[in-house]
Biopython code that builds the backbone (N, CA, C, O; Angstrom):
import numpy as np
from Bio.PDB.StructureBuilder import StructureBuilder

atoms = [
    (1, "UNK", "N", (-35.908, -26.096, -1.221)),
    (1, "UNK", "CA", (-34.616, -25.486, -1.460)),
    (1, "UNK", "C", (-33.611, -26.025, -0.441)),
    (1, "UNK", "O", (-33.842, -26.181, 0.758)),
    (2, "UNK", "N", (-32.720, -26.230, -0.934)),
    (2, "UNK", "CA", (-31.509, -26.751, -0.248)),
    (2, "UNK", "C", (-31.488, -25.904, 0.712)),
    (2, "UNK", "O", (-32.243, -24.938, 0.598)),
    (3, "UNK", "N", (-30.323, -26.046, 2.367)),
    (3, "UNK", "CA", (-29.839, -25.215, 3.296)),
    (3, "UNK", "C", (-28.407, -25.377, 3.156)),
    (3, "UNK", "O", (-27.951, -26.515, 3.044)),
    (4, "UNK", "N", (-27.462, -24.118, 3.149)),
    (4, "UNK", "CA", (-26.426, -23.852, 2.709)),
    (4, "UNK", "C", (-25.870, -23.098, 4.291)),
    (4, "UNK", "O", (-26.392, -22.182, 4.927)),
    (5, "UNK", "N", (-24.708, -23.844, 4.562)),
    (5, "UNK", "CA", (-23.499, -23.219, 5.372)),
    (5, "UNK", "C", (-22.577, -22.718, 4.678)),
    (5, "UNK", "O", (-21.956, -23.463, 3.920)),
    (6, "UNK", "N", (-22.232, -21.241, 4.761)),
    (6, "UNK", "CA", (-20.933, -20.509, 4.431)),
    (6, "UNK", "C", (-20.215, -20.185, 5.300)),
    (6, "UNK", "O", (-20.633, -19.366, 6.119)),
    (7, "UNK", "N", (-18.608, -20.832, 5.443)),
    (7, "UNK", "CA", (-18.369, -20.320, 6.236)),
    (7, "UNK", "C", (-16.779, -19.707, 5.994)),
    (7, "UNK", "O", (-16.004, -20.417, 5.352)),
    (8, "UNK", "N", (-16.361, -18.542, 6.451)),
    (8, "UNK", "CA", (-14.951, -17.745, 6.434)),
    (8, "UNK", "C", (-13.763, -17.839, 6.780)),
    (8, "UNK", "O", (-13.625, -16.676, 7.161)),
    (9, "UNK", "N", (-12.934, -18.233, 6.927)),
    (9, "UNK", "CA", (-11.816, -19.035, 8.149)),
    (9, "UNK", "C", (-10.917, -17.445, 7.680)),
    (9, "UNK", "O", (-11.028, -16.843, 6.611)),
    (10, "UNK", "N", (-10.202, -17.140, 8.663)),
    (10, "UNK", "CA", (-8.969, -16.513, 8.863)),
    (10, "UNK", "C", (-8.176, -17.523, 8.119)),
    (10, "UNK", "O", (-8.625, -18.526, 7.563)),
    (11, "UNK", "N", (-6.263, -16.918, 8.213)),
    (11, "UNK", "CA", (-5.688, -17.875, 8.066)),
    (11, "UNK", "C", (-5.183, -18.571, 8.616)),
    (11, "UNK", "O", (-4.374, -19.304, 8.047)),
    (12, "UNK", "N", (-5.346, -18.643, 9.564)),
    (12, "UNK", "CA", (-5.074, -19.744, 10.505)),
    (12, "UNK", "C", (-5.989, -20.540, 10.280)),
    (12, "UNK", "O", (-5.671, -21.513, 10.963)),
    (13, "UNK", "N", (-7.247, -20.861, 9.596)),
    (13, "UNK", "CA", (-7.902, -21.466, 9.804)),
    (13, "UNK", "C", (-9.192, -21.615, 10.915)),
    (13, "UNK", "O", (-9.945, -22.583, 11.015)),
    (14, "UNK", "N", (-9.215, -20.269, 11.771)),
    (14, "UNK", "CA", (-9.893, -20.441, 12.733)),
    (14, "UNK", "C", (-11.270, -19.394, 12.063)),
    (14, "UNK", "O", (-11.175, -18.600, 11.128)),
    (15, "UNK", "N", (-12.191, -19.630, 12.676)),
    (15, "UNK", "CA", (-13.504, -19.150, 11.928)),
    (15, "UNK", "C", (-13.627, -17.943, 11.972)),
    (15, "UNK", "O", (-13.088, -17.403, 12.938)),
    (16, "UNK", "N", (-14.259, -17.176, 11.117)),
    (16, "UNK", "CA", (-14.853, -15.488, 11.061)),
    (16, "UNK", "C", (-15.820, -15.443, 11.299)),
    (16, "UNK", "O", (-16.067, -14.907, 12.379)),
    (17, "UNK", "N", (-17.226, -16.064, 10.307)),
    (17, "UNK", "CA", (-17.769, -15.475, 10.203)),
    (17, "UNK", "C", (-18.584, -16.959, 9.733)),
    (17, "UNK", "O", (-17.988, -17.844, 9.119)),
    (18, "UNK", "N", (-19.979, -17.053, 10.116)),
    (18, "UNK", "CA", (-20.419, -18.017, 9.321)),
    (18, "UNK", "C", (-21.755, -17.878, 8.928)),
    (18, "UNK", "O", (-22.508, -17.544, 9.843)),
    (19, "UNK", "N", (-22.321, -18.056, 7.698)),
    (19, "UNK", "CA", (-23.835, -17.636, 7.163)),
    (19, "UNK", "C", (-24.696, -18.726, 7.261)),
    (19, "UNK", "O", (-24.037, -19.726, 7.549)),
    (20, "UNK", "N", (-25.818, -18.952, 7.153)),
    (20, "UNK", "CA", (-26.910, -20.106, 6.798)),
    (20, "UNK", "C", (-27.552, -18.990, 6.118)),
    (20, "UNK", "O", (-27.630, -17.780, 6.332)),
    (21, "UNK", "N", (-28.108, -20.008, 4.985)),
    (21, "UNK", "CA", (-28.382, -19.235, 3.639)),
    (21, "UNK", "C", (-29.342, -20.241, 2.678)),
    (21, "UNK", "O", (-28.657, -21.210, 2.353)),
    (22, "UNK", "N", (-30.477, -20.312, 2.211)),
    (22, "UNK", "CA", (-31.259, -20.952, 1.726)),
    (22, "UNK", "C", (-31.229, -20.774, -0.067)),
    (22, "UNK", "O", (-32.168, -20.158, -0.572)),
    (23, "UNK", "N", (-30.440, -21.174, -0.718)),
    (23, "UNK", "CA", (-30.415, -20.920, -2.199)),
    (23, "UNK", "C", (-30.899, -22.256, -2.956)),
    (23, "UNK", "O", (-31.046, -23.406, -2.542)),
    (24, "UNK", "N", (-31.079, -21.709, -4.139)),
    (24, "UNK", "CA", (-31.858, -22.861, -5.089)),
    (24, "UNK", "C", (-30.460, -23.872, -5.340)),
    (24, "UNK", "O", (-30.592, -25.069, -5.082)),
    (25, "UNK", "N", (-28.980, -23.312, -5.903)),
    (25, "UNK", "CA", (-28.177, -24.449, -6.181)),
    (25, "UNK", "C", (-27.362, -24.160, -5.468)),
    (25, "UNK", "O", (-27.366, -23.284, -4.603)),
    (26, "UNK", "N", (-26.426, -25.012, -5.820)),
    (26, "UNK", "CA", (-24.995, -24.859, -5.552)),
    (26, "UNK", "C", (-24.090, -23.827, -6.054)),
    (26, "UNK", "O", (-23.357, -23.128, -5.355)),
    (27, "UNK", "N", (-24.200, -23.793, -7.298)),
    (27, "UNK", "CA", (-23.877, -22.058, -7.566)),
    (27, "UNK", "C", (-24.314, -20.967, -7.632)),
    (27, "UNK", "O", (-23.824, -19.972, -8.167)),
    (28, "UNK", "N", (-25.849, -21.170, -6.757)),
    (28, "UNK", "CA", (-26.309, -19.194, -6.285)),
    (28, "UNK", "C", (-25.598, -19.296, -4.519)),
    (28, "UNK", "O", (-25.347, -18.266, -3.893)),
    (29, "UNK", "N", (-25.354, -20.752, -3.912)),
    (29, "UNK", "CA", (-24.743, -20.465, -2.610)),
    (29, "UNK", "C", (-22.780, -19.717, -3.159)),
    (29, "UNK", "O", (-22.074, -18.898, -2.570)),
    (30, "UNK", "N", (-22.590, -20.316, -4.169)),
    (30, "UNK", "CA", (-21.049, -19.591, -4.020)),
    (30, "UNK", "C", (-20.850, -18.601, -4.170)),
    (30, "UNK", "O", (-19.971, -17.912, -3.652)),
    (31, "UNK", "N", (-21.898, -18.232, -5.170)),
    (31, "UNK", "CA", (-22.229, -16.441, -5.936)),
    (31, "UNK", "C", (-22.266, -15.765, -4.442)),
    (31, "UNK", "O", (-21.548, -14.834, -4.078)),
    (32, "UNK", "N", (-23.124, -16.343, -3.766)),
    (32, "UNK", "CA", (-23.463, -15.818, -2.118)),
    (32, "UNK", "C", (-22.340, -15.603, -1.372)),
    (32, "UNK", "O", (-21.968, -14.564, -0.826)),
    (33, "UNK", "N", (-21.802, -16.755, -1.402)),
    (33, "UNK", "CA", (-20.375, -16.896, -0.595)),
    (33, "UNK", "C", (-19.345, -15.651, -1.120)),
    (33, "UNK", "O", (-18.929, -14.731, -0.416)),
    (34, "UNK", "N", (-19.072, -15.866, -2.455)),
    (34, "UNK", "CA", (-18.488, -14.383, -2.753)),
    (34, "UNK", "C", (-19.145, -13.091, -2.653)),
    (34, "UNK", "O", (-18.510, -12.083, -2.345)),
    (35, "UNK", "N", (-20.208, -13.080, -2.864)),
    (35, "UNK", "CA", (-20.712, -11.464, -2.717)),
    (35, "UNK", "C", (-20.807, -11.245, -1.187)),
    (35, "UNK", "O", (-20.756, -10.054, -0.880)),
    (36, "UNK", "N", (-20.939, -12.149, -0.110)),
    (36, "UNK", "CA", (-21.025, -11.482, 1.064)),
    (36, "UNK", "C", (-19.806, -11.566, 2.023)),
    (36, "UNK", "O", (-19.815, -11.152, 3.182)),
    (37, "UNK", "N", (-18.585, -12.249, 1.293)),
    (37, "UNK", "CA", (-17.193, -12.109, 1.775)),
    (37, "UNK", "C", (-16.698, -10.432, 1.993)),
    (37, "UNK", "O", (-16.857, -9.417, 1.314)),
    (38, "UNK", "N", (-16.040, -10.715, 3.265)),
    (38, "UNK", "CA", (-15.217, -9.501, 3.964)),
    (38, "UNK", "C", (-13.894, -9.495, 3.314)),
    (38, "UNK", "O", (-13.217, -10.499, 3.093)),
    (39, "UNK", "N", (-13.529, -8.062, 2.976)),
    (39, "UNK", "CA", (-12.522, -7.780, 2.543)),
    (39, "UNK", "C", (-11.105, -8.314, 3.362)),
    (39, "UNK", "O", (-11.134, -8.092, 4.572)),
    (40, "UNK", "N", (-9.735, -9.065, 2.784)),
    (40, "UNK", "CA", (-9.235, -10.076, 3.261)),
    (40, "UNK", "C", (-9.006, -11.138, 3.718)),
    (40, "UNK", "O", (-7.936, -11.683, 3.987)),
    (41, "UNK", "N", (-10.443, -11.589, 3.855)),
    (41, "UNK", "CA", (-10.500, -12.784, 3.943)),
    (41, "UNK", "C", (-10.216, -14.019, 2.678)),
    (41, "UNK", "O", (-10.733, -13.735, 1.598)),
    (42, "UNK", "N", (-9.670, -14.954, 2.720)),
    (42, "UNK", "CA", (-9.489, -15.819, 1.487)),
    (42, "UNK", "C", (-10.000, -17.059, 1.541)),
    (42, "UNK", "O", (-10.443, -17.560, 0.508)),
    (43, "UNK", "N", (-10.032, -17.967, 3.116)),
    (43, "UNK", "CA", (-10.654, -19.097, 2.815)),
    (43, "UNK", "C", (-12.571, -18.955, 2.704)),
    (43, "UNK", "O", (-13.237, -18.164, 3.372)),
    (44, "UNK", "N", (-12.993, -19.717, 1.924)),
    (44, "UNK", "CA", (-14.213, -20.218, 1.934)),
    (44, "UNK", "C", (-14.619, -21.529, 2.180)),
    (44, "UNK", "O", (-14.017, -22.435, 1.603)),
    (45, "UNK", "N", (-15.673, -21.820, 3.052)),
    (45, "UNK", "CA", (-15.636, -23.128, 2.765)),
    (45, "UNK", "C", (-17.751, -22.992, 2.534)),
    (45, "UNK", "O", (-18.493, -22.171, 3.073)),
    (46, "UNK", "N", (-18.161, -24.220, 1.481)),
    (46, "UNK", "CA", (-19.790, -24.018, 1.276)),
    (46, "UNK", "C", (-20.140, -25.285, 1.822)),
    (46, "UNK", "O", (-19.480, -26.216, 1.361)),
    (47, "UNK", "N", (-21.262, -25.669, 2.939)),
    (47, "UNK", "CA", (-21.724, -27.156, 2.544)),
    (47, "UNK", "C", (-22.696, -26.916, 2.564)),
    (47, "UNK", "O", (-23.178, -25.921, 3.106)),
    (48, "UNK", "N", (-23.476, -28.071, 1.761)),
    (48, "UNK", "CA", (-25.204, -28.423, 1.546)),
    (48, "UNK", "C", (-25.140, -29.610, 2.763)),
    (48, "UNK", "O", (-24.716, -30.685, 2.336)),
    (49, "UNK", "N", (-25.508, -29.593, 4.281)),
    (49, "UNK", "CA", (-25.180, -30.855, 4.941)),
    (49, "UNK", "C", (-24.166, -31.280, 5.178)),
    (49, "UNK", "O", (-23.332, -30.602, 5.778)),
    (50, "UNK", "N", (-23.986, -32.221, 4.879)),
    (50, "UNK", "CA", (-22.621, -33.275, 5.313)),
    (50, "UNK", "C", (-21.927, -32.931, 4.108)),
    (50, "UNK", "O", (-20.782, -33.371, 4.209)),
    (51, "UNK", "N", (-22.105, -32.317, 2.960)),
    (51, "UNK", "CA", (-21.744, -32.341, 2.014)),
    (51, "UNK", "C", (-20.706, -31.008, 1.503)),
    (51, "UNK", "O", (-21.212, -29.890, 1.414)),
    (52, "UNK", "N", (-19.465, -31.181, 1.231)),
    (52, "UNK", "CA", (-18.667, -29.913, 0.987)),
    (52, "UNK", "C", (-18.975, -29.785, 0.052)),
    (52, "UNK", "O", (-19.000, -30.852, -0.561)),
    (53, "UNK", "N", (-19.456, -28.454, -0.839)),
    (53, "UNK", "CA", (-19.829, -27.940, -2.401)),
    (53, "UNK", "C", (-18.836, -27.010, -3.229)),
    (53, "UNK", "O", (-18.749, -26.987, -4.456)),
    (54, "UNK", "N", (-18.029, -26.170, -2.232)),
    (54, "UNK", "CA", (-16.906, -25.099, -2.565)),
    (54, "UNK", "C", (-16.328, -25.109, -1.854)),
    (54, "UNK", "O", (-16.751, -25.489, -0.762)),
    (55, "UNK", "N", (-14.873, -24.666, -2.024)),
    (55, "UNK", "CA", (-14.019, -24.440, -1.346)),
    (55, "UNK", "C", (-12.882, -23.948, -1.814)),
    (55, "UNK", "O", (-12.166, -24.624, -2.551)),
    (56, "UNK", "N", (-12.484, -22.367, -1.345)),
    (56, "UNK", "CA", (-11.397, -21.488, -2.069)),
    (56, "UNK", "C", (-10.545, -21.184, -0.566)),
    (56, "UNK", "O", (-10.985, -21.148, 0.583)),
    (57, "UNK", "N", (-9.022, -20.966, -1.138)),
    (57, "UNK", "CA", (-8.696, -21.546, -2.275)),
    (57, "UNK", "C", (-8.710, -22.879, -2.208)),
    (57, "UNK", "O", (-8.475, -23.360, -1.099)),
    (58, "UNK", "N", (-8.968, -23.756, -3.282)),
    (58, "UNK", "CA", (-8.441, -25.330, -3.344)),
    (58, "UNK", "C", (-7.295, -25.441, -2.965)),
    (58, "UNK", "O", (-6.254, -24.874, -3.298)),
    (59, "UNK", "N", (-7.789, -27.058, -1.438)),
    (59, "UNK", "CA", (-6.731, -27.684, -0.898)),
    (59, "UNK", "C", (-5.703, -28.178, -1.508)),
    (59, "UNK", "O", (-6.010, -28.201, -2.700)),
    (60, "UNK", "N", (-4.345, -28.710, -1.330)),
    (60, "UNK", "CA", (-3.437, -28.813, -2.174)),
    (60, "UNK", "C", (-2.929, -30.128, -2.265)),
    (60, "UNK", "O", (-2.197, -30.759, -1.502)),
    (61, "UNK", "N", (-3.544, -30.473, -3.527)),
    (61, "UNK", "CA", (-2.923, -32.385, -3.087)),
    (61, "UNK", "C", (-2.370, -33.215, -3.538)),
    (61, "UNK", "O", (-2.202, -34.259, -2.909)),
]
sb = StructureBuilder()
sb.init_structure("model")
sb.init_model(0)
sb.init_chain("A")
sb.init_seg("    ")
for serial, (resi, resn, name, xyz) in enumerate(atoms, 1):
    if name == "N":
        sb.init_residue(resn, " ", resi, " ")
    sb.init_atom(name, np.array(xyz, "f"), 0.0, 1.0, " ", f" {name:<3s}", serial, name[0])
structure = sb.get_structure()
């Protein structure tokens, strides 16, 4: 099983809160990422590794 970083940013961008989390895909880590988000918080960011998988809200480009 993959290893999954979730992590919370304020808005500033500076960190909250961050999980390690062992899920089968990429979308039971976001399901994760949302069900264990703190109320007001808005950024998410998911990686598998080096690898970014989610990220709310989407950067703007």
């Amino acid at each position: 099983m993959p290893n999954y970083e979730i992590y919370y940013l304020n808005d500033d961008g500076t960190l909250d809160a961050r999980i390690a989390a062992e899920c089968a895909s990429d979308m039971q880590a976001k399901v994760l990422a949302h069900a264990m988000k703190k109320k007001g918080l808005k950024q998410i960011k998911v990686w598998d590794g080096d690898n970014l998988v989610y990220e709310r809200p989407h950067p703007l480009q």
